[in-house]
C-alpha positions as CSV (number, residue, x, y, z in Angstrom):
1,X,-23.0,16.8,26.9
2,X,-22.3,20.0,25.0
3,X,-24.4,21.8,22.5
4,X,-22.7,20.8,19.0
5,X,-23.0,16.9,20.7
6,X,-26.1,17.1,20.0
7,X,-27.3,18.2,16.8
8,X,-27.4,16.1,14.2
9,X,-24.8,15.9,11.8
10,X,-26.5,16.3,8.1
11,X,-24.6,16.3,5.1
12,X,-25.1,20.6,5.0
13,X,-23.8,20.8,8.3
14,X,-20.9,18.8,7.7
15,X,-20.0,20.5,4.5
16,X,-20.3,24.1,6.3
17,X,-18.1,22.7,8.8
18,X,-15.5,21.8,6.9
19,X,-15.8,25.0,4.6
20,X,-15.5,27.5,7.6
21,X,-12.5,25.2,9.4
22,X,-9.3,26.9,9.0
23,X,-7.3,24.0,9.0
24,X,-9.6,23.1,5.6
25,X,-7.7,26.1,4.4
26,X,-4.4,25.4,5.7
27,X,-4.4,21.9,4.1
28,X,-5.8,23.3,0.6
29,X,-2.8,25.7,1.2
30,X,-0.4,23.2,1.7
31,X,-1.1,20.8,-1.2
32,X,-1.2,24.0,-3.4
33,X,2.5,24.8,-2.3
34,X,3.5,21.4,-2.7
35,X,1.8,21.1,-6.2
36,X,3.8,23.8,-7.4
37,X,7.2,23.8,-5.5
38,X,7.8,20.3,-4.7
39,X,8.3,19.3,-8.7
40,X,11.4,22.0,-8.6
41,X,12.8,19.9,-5.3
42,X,12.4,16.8,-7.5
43,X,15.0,15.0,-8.6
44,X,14.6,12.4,-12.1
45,X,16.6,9.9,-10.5
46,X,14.8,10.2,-6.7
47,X,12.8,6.9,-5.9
48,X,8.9,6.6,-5.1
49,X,9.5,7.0,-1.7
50,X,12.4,10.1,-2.2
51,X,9.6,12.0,-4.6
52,X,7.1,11.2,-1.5
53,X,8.9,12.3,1.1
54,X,9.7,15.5,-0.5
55,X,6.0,16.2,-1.7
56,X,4.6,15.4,2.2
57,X,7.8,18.0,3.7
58,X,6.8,20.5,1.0
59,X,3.1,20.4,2.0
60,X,4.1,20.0,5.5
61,X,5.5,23.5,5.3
62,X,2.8,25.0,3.3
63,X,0.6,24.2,5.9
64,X,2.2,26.1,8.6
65,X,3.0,28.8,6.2
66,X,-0.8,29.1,5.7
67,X,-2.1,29.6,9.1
68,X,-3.1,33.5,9.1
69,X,-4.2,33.3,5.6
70,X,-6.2,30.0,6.4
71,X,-8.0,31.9,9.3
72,X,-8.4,35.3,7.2
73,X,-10.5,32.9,4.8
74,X,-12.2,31.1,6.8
75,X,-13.5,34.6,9.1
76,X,-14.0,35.6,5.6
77,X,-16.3,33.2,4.0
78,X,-18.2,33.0,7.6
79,X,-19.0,36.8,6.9
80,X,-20.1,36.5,3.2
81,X,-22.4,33.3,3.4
82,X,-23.6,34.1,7.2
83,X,-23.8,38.0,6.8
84,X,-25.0,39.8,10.3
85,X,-25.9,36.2,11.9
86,X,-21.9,35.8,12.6
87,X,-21.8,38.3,15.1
């Protein structure tokens, strides 16, 4: 049984672990790119599942665009709200 297994999982420590989780970052990243590029993609006549499609490739992208800056955020934001205990 490992270390994390066994400490209890409060709401603060869930939240910290999703804040500091680069792939929180990457995600946020994604939807971002998709929000803003995807509606240029889109086409008036394209069905639900056309606009869909093209919304989830556009995000799918974004996310593996943001991988560096997803980690340079989270390392980031570990430094600022943990300070010296980090290291």
């Amino acid at each position: 049984m490992s270390k994390d297994s066994r400490r209890p999982k409060t709401p603060t420590y869930l939240a910290f672990y999703v804040l500091f989780a680069p792939d929180t970052w990457r995600i946020v990243g994604g939807v971002i790119i998709a929000l803003l590029l995807a509606p240029q993609i889109v086409r008036p006549d394209m069905s639900l599942a056309g606009r869909t499609m093209i919304y989830v490739m556009v995000a799918g992208i974004g996310w593996a665009v943001c991988g560096k800056p997803a980690q340079w955020i989270a390392a980031g934001l570990k430094k600022v709200i943990l300070g010296k205990a980090n290291r």
